[in-house]
N, C-alpha and C positions, 0 to 999 in steps of 0.2 A: 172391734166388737162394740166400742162404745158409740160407734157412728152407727150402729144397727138401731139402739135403744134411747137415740138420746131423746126422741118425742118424750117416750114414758120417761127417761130422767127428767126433763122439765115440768114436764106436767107432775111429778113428784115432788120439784123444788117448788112451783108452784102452789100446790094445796098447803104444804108446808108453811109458805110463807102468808097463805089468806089464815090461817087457823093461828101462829103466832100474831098476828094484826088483829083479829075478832078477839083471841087474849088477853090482847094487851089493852085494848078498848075497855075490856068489862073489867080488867082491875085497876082502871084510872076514873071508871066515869065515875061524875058529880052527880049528886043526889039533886033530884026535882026543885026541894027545897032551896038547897043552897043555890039553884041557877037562881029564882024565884026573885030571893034576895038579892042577890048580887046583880039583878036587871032593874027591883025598884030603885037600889041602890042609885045606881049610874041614871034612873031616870029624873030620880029626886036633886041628884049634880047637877044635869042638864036644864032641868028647870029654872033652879035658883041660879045657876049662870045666865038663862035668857032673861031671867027677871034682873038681875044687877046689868045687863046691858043695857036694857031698857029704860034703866034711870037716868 
């Protein structure tokens, strides 16, 4: 019986598993802001690293 159904079992375990993934994304993402920061952040390191090579 199970070798009858197992397309629809996968395609079950399937949606299952894209709907926990789209979940688990929306209660970890980072706020706009805090990317914002934390990119001039690393920009402003990068800088002042090329400029002390540069001495």
């Amino acid at each position: 019986m199970l070798a009858k159904y197992w397309k629809q079992i996968g395609f079950i375990i399937l949606i299952i598993a894209v709907l926990f993934n789209i979940t688990l994304k929306l209660i970890n993402k980072t706020s706009l802001k805090t990317e914002v920061l934390e990119s001039a952040k690393y920009m402003l390191e990068q800088e002042e690293n090329n400029n002390n090579t540069e001495k």
